[in-house]
N, C-alpha and C positions, 0 to 999 in steps of 0.2 A: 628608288629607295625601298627597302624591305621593308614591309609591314607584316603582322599576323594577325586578324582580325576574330574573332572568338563570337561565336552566334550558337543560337539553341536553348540556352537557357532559359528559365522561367519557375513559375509557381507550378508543385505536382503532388498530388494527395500520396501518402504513403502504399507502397506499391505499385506506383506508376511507371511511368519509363518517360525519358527524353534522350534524343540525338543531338547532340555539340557539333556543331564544325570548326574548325579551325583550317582561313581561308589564306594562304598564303600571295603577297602581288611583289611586283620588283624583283623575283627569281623566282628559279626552277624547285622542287621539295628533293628531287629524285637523291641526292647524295649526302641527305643529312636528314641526324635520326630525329623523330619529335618524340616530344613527352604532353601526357596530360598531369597538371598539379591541381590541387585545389587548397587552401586557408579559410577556416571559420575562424569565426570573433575569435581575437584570443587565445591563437592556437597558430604553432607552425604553418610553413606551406610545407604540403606534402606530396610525393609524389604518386597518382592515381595510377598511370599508363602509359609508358613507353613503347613506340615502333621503330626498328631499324628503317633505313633509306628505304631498302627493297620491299619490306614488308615480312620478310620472313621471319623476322623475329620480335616477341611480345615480350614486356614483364607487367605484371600487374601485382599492386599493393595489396597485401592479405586482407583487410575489410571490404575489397571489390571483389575477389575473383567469382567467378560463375557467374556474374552478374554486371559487369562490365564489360565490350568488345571493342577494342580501339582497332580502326583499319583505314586505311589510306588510299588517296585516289592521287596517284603523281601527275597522271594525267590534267586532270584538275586543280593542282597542288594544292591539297584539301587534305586534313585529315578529320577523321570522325569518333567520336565516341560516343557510344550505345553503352547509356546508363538503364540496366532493371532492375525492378525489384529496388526501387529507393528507399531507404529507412531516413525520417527525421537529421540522422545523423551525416549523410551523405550532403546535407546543407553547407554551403561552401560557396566561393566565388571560384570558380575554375578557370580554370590557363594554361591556353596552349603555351609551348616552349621547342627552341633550334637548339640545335647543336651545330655552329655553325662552323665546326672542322668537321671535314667531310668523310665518311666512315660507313664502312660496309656492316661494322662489328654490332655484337647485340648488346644494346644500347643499357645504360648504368640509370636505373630511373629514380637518380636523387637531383635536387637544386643546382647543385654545382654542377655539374655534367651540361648543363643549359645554360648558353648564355644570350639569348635573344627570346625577350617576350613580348604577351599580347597583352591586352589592357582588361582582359578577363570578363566572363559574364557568370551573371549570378544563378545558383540555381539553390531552392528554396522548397523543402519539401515536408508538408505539413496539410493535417488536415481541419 
């Protein structure tokens, strides 16, 4: 049975940094693209950071870039995101997400594009 299990989160003073994994069981990553989302209170979910299957292609959300690196270990079926430079604002319950048609293409990083998720972990950043 697939699962996506979502780890790394936690408590990080403003301008900190944390690593997310997002651990895939029940299959392979290699042919389907992931997304990172995140939803604070009261607020869309939205999408963080997409990676195609292979790896070779990114898109990242305008209030992350330079400061977010999402990258993947298929080997592993793992993917990762490297949160820096947190602001207050980057507070959110984050979530990985499948795309479970299989696709070489560079990945659409909105909700609909995903339709298998994880159960999301918090991340909470305040001093």
């Amino acid at each position: 049975q697939l699962h996506l299990v979502e780890s790394g989160g936690g408590l990080v003073q403003p301008g900190g940094s944390l690593r997310l994994s997002c651990a895939a069981s029940g299959f392979t990553l290699d042919h389907y693209a992931i997304g990172w989302f995140r939803q604070a209170p009261g607020k869309e979910r939205e999408g963080v950071s997409c990676v195609s299957s292979s790896g070779d292609s990114t898109e990242y959300g305008d209030s992350v870039v330079g400061r977010f690196t999402i990258s993947r270990d298929n080997a592993k079926s793992t993917v990762y995101l490297q949160m820096n430079s947190l602001k207050p604002e980057d507070t959110a319950v984050y979530y990985c997400a499948l795309d479970t048609i299989p696709s070489t293409s560079r990945p659409v990083c909105v909700t609909s594009s995903f339709d298998y998720w994880g159960q999301g972990t918090q991340v909470t950043v305040s001093s």
